[in-house]
C-alpha positions as CSV (number, residue, x, y, z in Angstrom):
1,X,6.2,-9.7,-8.7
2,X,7.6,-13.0,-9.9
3,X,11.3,-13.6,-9.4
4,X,11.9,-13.8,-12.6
5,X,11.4,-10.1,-13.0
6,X,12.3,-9.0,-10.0
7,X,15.4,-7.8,-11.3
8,X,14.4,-5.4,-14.0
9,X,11.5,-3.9,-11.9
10,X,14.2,-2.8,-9.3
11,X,16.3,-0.9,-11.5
12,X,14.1,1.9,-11.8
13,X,14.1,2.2,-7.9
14,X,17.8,3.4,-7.5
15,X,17.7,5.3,-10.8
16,X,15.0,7.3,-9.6
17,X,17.1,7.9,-6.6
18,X,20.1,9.1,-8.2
19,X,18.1,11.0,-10.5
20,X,16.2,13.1,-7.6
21,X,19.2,15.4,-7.1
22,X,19.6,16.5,-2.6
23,X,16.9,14.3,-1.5
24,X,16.4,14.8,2.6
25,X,16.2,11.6,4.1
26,X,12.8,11.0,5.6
27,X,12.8,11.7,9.3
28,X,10.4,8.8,11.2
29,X,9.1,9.1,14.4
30,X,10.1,7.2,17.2
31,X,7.7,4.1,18.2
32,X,5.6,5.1,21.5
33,X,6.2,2.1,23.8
34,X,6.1,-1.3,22.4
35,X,2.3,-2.8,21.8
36,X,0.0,-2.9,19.1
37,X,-0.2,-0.3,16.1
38,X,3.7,0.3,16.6
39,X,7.0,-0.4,14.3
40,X,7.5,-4.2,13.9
41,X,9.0,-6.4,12.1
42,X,7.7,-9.5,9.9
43,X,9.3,-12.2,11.3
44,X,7.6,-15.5,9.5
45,X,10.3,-17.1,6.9
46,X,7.7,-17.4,4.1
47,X,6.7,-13.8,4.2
48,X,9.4,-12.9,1.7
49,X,7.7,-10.3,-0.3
50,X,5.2,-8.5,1.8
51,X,3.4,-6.3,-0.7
52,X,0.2,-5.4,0.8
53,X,-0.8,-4.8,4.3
54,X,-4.4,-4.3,5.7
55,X,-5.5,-3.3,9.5
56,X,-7.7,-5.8,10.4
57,X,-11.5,-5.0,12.4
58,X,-11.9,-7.4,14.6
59,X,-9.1,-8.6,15.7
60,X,-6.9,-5.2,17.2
61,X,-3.5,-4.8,16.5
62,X,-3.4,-8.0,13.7
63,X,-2.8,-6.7,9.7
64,X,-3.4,-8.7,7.0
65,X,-0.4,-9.7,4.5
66,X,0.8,-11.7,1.5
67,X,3.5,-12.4,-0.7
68,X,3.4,-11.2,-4.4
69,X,4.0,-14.1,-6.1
70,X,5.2,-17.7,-6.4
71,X,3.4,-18.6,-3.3
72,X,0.1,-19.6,-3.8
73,X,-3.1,-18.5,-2.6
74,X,-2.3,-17.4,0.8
75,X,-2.6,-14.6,3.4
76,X,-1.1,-14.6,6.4
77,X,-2.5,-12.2,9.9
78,X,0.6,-11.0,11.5
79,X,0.2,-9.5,15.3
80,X,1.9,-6.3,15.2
81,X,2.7,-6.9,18.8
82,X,5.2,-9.8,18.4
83,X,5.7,-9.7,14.2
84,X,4.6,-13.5,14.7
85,X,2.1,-14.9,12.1
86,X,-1.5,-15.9,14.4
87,X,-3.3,-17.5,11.4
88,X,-2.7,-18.5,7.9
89,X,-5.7,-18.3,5.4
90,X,-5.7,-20.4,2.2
91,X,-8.2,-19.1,-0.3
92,X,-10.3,-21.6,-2.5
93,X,-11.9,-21.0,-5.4
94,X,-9.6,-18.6,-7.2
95,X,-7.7,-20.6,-9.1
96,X,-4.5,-19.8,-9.3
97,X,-2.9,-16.3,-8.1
98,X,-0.3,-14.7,-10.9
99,X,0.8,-11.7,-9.4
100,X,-1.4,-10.8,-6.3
101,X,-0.1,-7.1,-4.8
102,X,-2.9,-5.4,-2.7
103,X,-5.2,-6.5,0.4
104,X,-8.3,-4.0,1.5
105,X,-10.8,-4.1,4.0
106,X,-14.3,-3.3,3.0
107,X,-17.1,-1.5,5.0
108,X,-18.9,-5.0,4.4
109,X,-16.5,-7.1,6.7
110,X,-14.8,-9.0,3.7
111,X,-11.3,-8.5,2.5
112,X,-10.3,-7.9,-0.7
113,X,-7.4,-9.1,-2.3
114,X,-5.9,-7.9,-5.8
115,X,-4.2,-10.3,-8.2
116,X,-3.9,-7.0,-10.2
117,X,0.2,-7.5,-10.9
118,X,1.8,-7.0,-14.7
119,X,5.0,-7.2,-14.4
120,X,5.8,-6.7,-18.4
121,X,3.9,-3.3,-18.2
122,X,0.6,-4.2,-19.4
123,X,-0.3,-7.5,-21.3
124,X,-2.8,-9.3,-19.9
125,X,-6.1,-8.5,-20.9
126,X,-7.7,-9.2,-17.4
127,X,-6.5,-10.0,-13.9
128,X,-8.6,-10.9,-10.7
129,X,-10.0,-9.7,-7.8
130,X,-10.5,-12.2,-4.5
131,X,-12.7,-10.9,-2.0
132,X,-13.7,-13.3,1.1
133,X,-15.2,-12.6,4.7
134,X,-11.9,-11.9,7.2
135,X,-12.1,-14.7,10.0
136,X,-13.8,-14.6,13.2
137,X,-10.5,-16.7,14.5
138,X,-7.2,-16.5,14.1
139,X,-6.1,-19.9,13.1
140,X,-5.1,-21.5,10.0
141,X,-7.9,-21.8,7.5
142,X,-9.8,-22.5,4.6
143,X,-11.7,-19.8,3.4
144,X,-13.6,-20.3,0.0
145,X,-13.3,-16.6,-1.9
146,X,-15.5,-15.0,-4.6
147,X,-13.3,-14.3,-8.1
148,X,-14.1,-11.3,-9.9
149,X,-12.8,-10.3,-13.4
150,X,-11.3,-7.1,-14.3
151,X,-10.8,-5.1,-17.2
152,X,-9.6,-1.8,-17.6
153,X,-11.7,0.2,-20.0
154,X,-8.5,1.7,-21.6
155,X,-6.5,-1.3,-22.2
156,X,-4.1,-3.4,-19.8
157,X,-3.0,-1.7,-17.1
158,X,0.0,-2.9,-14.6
159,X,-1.3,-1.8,-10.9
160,X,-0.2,-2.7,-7.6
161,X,-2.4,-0.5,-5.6
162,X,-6.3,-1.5,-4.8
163,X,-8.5,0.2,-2.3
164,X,-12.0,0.1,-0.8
165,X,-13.7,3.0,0.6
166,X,-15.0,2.2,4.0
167,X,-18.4,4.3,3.6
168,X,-19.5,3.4,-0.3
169,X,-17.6,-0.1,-0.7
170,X,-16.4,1.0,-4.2
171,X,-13.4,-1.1,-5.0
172,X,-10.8,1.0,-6.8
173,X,-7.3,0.3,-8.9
174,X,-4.0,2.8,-9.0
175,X,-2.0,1.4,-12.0
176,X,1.7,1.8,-11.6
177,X,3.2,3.9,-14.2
178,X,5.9,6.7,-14.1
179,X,4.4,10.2,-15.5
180,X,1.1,8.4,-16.3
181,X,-0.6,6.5,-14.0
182,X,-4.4,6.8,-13.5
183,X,-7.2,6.4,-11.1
184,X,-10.0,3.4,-11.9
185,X,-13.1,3.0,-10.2
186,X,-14.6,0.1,-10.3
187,X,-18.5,-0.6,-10.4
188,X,-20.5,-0.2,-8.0
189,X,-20.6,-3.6,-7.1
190,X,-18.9,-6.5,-8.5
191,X,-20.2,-9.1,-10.1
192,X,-19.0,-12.7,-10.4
193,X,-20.6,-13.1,-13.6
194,X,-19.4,-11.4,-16.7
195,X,-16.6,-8.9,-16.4
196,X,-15.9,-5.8,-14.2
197,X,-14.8,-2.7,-16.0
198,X,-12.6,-0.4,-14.2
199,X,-13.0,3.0,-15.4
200,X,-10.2,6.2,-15.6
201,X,-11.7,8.6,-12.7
202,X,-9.5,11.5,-14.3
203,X,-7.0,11.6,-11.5
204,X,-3.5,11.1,-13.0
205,X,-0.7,9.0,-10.1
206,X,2.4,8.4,-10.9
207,X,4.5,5.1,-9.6
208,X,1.8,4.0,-7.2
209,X,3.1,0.4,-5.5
210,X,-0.1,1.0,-3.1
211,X,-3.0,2.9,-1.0
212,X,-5.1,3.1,1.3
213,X,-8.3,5.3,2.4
214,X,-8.6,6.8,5.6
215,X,-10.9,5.5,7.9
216,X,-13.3,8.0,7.8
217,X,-12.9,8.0,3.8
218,X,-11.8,11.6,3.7
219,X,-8.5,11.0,2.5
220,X,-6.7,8.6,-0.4
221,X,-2.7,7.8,0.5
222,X,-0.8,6.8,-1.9
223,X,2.5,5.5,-1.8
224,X,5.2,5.4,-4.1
225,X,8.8,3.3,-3.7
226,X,10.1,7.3,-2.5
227,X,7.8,8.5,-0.6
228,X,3.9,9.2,0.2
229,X,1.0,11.5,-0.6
230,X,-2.4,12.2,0.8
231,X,-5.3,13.5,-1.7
232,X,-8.6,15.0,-0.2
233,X,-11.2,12.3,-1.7
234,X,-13.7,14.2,-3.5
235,X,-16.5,11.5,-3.5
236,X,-16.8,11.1,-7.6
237,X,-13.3,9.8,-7.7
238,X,-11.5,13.2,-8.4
239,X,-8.3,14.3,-5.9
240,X,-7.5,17.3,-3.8
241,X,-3.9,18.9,-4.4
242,X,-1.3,16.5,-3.2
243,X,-0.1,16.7,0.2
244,X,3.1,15.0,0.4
245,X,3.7,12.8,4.1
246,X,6.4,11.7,6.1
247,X,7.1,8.1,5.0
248,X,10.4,6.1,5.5
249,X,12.8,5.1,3.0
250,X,12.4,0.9,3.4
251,X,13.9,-0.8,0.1
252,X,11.3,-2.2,-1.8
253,X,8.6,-0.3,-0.4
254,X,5.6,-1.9,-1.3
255,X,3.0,-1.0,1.2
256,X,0.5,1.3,3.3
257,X,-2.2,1.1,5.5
258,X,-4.0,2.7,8.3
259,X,-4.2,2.1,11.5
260,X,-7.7,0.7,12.3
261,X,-8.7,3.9,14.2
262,X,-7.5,6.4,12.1
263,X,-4.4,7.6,13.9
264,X,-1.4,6.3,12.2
265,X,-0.2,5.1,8.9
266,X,1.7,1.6,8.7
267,X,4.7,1.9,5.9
268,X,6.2,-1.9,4.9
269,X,8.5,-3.5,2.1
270,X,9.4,-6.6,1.0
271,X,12.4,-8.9,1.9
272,X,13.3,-11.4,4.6
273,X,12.2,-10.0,7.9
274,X,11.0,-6.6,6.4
275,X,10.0,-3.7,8.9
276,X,6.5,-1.9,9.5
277,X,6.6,1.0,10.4
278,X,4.1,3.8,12.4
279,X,4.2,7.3,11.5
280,X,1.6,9.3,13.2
281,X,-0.6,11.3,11.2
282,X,-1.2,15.1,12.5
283,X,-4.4,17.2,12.6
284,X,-5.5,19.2,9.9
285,X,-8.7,21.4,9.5
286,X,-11.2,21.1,6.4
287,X,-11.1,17.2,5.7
288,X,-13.5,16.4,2.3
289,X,-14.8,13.2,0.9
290,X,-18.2,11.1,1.1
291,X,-19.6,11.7,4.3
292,X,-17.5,15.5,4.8
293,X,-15.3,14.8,8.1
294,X,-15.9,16.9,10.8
295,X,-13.2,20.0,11.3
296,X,-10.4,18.5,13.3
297,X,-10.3,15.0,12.0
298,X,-6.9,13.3,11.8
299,X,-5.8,13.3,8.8
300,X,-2.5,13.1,7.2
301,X,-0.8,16.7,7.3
302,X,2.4,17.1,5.1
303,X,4.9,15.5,6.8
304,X,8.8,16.4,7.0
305,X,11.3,14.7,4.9
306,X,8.9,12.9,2.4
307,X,10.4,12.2,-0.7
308,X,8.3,12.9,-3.7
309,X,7.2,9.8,-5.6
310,X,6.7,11.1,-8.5
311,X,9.2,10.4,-10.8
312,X,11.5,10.2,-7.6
313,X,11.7,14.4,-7.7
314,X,12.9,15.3,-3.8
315,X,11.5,18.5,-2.1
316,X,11.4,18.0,1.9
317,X,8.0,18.8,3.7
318,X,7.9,21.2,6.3
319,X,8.6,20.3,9.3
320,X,5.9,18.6,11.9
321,X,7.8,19.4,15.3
322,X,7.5,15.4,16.2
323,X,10.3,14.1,14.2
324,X,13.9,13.7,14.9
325,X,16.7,14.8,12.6
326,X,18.0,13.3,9.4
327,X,17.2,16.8,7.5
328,X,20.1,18.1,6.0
329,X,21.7,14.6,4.9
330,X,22.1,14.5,0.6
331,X,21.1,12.0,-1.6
332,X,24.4,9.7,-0.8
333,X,22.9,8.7,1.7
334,X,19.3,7.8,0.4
335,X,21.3,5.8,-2.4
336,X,22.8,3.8,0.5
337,X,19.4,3.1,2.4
338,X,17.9,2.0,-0.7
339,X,21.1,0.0,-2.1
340,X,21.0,-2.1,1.3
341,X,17.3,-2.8,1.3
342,X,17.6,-4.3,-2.1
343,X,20.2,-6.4,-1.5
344,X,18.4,-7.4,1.6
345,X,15.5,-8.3,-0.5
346,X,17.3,-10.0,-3.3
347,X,18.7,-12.2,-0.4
348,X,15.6,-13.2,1.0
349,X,13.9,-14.0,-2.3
350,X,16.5,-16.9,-3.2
């Protein structure tokens, strides 16, 4: 998101938080020992608007990252060990980035990045797609990238959520709309020539800010700036019933991702110095998707304290056993969490 409006895309944030009525405060779970795959926090001065995060393949414990905006074509690997940037990778042949708000990794190797922002709800009648090979070394770079154009089949679209399943390679686009978001799946396969029409799959999402598939591509997470929700995938691009998940209360929360093998979900924001945090996914019998998961798979269960996204409504989840207590605590509190994290945003975006 530009700075420019920055401002009026926050509003709705703390409105929705007042309007949720006795919201539970998300309980987290505590970090195992320190290492890779745990909390962290960002701690590279540019990265002032982390909006997308991706677990990298071949390099453990290292997620992909990149600002939003007014930065250029950039994305910086970010070792979750130390929070210290190991390689910066400029992109060439894309132009230049307007609003870029997701990162994916494909089954094919490459990242994906999406320049998918709208920031005045819908206006631009295509944005871009970047997708180039993630590097063998962790070092600053050139990489040249492929540009792919997009259009949504029903008219402009403001999104902030792109994901790649890990079996198929289908690229597909959560636009970001209270009471009215959709599903899009892309082609098949993109092509550089021509343009790319995204297609309504017929699941409705409300407020996505982004997603991610679960390894195994059994499970789609979505996250909103409230909370998280996992859908069973049912392979033609139509959702299980929501399950909602434990997910902290960060500020701008802007991010998701999972854990290269499977067994945790990474939560970040934006702002100076903005946290990532771990929360374990649990067990759960009768996973779904292309390629049916075996019984037993990790998967997201519903978590405890997980606000609902939707319109910022704020029924707590049952209870996992793992997480330590913040239930009981009233919205006044969630106001506060969120007040501070803007404001800690706002101060690392001038």
């Amino acid at each position: 998101m530009s700075r420019r409006t920055r401002t009026a895309r926050r509003r709705p944030v703390a409105a929705a938080v007042l309007a949720a009525g006795a919201v539970l405060l998300p309980a987290v779970p505590a970090s195992a020992a320190s290492g890779a795959d745990q909390d962290f926090v960002i701690e590279d001065p540019r990265i002032t608007e982390s909006s997308g995060l991706a677990a990298s393949k071949r390099h453990p414990g290292v997620y992909w990252t990149h600002n939003d905006s007014d930065d250029g074509a950039f994305l910086y690997a970010v070792d979750s060990r130390t929070g210290k940037t190991v390689a910066t990778v400029t992109m060439t042949g894309v132009g230049e980035p307007r609003d870029v708000e997701a990162i994916s990794l494909g089954p094919d190797g490459n990242l994906y990045v999406g320049d998918i922002g709208d920031n005045l709800g819908g206006t631009w009648d295509h944005v871009w797609i970047y997708r180039l090979p993630e590097p063998a070394e962790l070092r600053d770079q050139t990489v040249a990238a492929t540009q792919f154009t997009v259009q949504y089949e029903d008219g402009p679209r403001d999104a902030e959520a792109l994901m790649v399943h890990p079996k198929t390679g289908r690229v597909y686009l959560a636009s970001k709309k209270q009471g009215g978001g959709r599903l899009y799946a892309g082609p098949e396969k993109l092509s550089a020539q021509g343009v790319n029409v995204f297609r309504p799959t017929g699941a409705d999402v409300d407020w996505v800010t982004d997603g991610a598939f679960s390894p195994d591509g059994s499970e789609l997470v979505l996250r909103s700036y409230l909370g998280a929700k996992a859908y069973d995938w049912k392979g033609d691009g139509s959702l299980g019933e929501p399950r909602r998940l434990s997910a902290p209360l960060l500020g701008q929360s802007e991010s998701v991702t999972y854990t290269a093998d499977g067994t945790g979900l990474m939560y970040g924001a934006e702002g100076t110095r903005s946290r990532v945090v771990r929360v374990d996914v649990e067990k759960r019998d009768g996973a779904g998707g292309e390629g049916k998961a075996p019984e037993g798979t990790k998967s997201p269960g519903a978590g405890a304290g997980g606000a609902d996204g939707a319109g910022g409504g704020g029924e707590a989840g049952e209870g996992d056993g793992k997480s330590t207590g913040t239930a009981g605590l009233v919205v006044v509190g969630a106001v506060v969490l969120v007040w501070l994290g803007l404001r800690k945003g706002r101060r690392g975006a001038k």
